[in-house]
C-alpha positions in Angstrom: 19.2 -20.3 22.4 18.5 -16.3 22.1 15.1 -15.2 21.9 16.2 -12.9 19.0 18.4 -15.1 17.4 17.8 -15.0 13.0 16.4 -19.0 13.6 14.2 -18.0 16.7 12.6 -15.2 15.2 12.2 -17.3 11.7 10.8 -20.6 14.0 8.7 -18.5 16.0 6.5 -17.2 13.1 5.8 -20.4 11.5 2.5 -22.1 11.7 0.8 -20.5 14.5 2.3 -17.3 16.0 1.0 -16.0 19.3 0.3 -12.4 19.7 2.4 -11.7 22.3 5.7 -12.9 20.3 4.8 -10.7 17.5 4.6 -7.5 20.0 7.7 -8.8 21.4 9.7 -8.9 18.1 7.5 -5.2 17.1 10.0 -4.0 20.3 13.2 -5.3 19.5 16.2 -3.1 19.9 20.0 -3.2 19.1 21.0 -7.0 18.1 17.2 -8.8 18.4 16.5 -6.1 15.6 19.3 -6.5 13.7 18.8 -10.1 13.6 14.6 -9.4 12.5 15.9 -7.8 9.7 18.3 -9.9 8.4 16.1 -13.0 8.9 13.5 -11.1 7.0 16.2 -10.0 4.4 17.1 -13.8 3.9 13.4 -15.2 3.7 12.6 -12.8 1.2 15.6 -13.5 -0.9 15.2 -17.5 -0.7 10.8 -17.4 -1.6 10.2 -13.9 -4.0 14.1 -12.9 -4.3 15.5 -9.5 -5.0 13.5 -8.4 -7.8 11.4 -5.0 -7.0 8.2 -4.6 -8.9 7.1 -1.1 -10.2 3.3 -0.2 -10.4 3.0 3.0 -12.1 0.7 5.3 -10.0 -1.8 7.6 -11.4 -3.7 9.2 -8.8 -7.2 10.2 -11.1 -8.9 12.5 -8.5 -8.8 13.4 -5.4 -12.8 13.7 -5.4 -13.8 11.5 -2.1 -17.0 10.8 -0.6 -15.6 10.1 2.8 -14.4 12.4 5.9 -11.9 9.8 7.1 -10.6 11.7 9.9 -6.4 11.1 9.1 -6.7 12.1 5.7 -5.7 15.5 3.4 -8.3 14.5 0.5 -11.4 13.9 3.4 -14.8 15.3 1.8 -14.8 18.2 4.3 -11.2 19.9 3.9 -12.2 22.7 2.0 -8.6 23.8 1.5 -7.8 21.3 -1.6 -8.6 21.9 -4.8 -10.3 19.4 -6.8 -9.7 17.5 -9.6 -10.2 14.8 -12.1 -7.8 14.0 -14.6 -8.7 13.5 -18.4 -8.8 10.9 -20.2 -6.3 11.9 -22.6 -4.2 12.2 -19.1 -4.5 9.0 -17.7 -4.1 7.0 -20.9 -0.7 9.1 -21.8 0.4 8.0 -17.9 -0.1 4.5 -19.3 1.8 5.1 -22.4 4.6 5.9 -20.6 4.7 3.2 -18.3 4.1 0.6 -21.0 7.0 2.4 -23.1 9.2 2.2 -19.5 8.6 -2.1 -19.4 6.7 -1.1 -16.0 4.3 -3.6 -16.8 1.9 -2.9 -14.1 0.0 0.3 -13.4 -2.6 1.2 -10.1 -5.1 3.8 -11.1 -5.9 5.5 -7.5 -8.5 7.8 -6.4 -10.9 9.1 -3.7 -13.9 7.1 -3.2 -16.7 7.5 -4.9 -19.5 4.7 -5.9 -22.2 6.7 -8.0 -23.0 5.0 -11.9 -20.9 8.2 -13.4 -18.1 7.0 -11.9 -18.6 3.4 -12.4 -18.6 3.5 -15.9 -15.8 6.1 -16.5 -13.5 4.0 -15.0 -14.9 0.8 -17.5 -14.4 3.1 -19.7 -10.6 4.4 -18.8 -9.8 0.4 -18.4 -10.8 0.0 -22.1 -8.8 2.7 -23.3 -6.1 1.6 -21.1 -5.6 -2.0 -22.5 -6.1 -0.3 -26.3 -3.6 2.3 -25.9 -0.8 -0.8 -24.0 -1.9 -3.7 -26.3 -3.5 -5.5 -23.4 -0.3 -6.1 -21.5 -0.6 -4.0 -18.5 -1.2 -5.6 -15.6 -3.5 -3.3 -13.6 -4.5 -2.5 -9.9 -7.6 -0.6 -9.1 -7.5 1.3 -6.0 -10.9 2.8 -6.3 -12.6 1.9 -2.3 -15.7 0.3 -1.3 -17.8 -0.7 -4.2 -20.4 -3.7 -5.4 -20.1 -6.6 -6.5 -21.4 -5.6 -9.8 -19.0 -2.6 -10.6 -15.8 -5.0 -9.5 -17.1 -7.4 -11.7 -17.4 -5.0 -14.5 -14.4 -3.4 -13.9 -12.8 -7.4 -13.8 -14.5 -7.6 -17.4 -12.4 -4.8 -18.5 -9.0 -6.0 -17.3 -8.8 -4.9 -13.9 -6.6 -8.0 -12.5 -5.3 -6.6 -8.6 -7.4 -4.5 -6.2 -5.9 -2.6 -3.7 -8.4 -1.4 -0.4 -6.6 -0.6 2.5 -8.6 -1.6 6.2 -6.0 1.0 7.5 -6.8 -0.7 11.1 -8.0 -4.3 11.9 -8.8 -3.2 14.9 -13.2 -2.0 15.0 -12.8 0.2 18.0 -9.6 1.8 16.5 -11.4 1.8 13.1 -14.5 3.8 14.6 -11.8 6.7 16.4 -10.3 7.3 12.8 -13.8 7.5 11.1 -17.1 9.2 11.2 -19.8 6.6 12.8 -22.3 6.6 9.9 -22.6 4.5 7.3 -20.4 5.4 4.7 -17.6 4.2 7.2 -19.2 1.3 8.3 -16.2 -1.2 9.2 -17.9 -4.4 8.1 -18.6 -2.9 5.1 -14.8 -3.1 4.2 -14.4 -6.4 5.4 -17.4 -7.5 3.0 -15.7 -5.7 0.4 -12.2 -7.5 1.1 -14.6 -10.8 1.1 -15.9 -9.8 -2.1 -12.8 -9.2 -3.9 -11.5 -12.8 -2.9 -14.6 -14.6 -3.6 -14.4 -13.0 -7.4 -10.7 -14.4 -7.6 -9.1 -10.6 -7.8 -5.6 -10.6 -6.2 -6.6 -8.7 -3.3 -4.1 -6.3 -1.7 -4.6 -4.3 1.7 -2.3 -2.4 4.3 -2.3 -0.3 7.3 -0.8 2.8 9.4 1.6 2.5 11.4 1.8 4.3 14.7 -1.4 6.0 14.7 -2.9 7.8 17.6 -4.4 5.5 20.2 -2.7 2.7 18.6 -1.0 0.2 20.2 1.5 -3.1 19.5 -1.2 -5.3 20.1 -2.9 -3.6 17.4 -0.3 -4.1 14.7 0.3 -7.7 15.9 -3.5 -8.1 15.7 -3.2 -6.3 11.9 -0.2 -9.0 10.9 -2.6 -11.7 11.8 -5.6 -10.5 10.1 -3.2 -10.0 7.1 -2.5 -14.2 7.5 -6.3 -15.1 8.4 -8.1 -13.0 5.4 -5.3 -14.7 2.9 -4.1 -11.3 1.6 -2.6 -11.3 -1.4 -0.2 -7.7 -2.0 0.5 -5.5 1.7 0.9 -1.9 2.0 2.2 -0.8 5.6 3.3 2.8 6.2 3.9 4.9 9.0 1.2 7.4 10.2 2.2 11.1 9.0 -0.5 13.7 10.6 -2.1 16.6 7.9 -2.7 19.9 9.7 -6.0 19.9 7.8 -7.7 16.4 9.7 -9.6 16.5 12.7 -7.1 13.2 13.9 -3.9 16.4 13.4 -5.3 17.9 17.1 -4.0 14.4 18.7 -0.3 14.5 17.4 0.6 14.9 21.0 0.1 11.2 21.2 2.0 10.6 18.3 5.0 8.5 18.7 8.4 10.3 17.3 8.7 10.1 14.0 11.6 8.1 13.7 10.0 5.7 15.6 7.2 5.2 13.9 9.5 5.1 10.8 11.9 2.5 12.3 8.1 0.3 13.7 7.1 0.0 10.3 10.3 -1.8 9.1 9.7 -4.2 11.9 6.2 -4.4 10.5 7.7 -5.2 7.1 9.9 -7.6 8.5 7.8 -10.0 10.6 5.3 -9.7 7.8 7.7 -11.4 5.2 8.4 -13.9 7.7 5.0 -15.1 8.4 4.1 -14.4 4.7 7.2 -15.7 2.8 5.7 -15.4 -1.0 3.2 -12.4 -0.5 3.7 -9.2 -2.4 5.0 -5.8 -0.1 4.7 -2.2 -0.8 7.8 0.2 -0.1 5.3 2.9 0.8 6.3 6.3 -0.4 5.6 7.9 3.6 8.7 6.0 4.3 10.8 8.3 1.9 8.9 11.2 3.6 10.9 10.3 6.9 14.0 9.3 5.2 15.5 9.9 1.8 16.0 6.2 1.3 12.5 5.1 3.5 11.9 2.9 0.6 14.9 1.5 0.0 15.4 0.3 3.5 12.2 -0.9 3.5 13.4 -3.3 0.4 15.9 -4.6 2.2 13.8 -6.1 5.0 10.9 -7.3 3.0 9.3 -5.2 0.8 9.7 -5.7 -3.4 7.0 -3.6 -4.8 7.3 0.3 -5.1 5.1 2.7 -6.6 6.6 5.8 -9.1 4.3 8.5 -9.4 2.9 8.9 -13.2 0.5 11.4 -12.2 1.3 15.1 -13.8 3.2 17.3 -11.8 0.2 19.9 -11.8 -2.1 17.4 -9.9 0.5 16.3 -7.1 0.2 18.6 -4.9 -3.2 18.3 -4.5 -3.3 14.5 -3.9 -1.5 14.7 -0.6 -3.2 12.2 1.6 -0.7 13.4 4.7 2.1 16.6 4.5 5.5 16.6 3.3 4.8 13.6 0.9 8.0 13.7 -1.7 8.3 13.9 -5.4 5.7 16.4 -5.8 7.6 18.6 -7.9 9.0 16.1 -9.8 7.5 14.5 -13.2 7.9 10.7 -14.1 11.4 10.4 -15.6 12.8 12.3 -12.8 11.0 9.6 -10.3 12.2 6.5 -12.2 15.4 7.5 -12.2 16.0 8.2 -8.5 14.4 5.1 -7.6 16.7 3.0 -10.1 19.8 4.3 -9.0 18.4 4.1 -5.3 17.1 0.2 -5.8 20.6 -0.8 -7.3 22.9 0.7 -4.4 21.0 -1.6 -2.2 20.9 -4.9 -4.5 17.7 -5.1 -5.8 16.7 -5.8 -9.5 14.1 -4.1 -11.4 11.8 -6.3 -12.8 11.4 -4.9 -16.0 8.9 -6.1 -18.4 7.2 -8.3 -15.4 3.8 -8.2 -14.1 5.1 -9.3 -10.6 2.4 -11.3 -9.8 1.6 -12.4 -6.4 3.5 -15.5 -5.9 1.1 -16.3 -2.7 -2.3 -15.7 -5.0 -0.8 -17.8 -7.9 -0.3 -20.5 -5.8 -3.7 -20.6 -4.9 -4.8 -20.7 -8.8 
């Protein structure tokens, strides 16, 4: 029988997957990848099936405590302009996704951790669930914080948390951040433990095809994915910001097609191995190709993200350059993507939380 063949590839990530037959299948070419894809295409269809999930993004502020060395909102870059939405802001983003039948909402920002910003954002979840009736089902994508503010902010109706380990790797980890304690590695794996052990639906996600990165790392990222029981999976490829100390390495960069066409693959073996998790259509994969995200549904992936956040703030919240949509306000968004999500066969799940089918299992 082929390697490559749609029941190899399925067999070969059940149960117990070895590392080196996940970098294999992260190499694939021609017919092997072909057949990855459509193997992924027909697990995803038979265990969450072609319903797509939007989560209405509001990105607050692009305030952030951190210097994360890959990223265009890093404390240091002096060349953003800050800001912090207002209230009246965010809540009229949540209006409009509860009048759309989105159903689900993530409320994004830069990390911070002080007491000011711990109780705006209890605040902001209260006015939230006033202004949509309670129905919203909302992800917090907020960074490291204590067990005390998650639980708060559980109190007050957050339901999913989203904090990306952007590496599993620690030495890879400690070359993309400062090495101090605000980027302390185990501190994000003790805040992925915390999430789980106060029953949140706990998403994560990494880059893909980041300098000094190798296969071994992604398989090694896939894995930690399965071992830490995540819940929701965000996986985008690596796009450089002229404004981050990581930008002065792009000669290491693999081409950006590449990197687009590796995170499919990523996608792909992921909903494999992880038949009923939830998987993010990243909106970097529309900054490579004008239907990134739709290709990236049609291997695996069933959530995507349409930007609430006003037009004025966008481009200001651009975590890496040529991110799309900035010009664009939310009708405009929701649009493309439906027509987009249609041509390729998907469903919009209107009116749905989209749950994780692999956390409600466990309930």
């Amino acid at each position: 029988m082929d390697f490559f063949s749609k029941e190899n590839i399925v067999n070969l990530l059940q149960d117990n997957p070895k590392l080196v037959d996940i970098v294999k299948l992260l190499k694939s070419d021609g017919d092997d990848k072909r057949n990855l894809f459509l193997a992924a295409s027909e697990i995803k269809s038979q265990f969450v099936g072609n319903k797509v999930y939007f989560r209405g993004l509001i990105e607050y502020s692009n305030i952030c405590r951190k210097n994360c060395y890959y990223c265009g909102i890093r404390k240091n870059n002096i060349n953003v302009a800050r800001y912090t939405m207002t209230d009246e802001e965010v809540v009229n983003c949540a209006k409009y996704a509860y009048d759309e039948k989105y159903s689900s909402l993530v409320l994004q920002s830069g990390e911070l951790n002080n007491e000011k910003f711990r109780q705006k954002i209890s605040e902001l979840l209260q006015k939230i669930n006033f202004a949509t009736n309670n129905e919203m089902g909302i992800t917090l994508s907020l960074g490291e914080q204590t067990e005390e503010t998650l639980k708060e902010w559980q109190k007050y109706g957050g339901r999913r948390y989203l904090l990306r380990i952007e590496t599993s790797n620690q030495e890879l980890y400690i070359k993309l951040h400062p090495n101090d304690k605000i980027h302390d590695f185990e501190t994000r794996l003790e805040t992925l433990e915390t999430l789980r052990k106060l029953n949140y639906q706990v998403g994560s996600g990494v880059m893909v095809g980041l300098p000094f990165q190798t296969l071994e790392n992604l398989a090694e990222d896939i894995l930690f994915f399965r071992d830490f029981d995540i819940d929701m999976i965000g996986m985008g490829p690596y796009i450089e910001h002229s404004d981050t100390p990581l930008y002065h390495f792009k000669n290491l960069l693999l081409p950006i097609n590449e990197r687009f066409i590796l995170t499919l693959k990523m996608i792909a073996v992921l909903r494999i191995m992880m038949k009923d998790v939830n998987i993010v259509a990243s909106t970097a994969m529309q900054a490579i190709d004008k239907i990134g995200r739709e290709k990236a549904v049609k291997v695996g992936a069933n959530i995507l993200m349409p930007n609430l956040t006003p037009q004025k703030y966008r481009e200001n919240y651009l975590l890496y350059q040529n991110k799309p949509c900035i010009d664009e306000e939310a009708d405009q968004c929701k649009n493309c993507l439906e027509a987009r999500i249609h041509l390729v066969g998907g469903e919009i799940a209107y009116g749905q939380w989209g749950d994780s089918k692999h956390y409600l299992k466990k309930q």
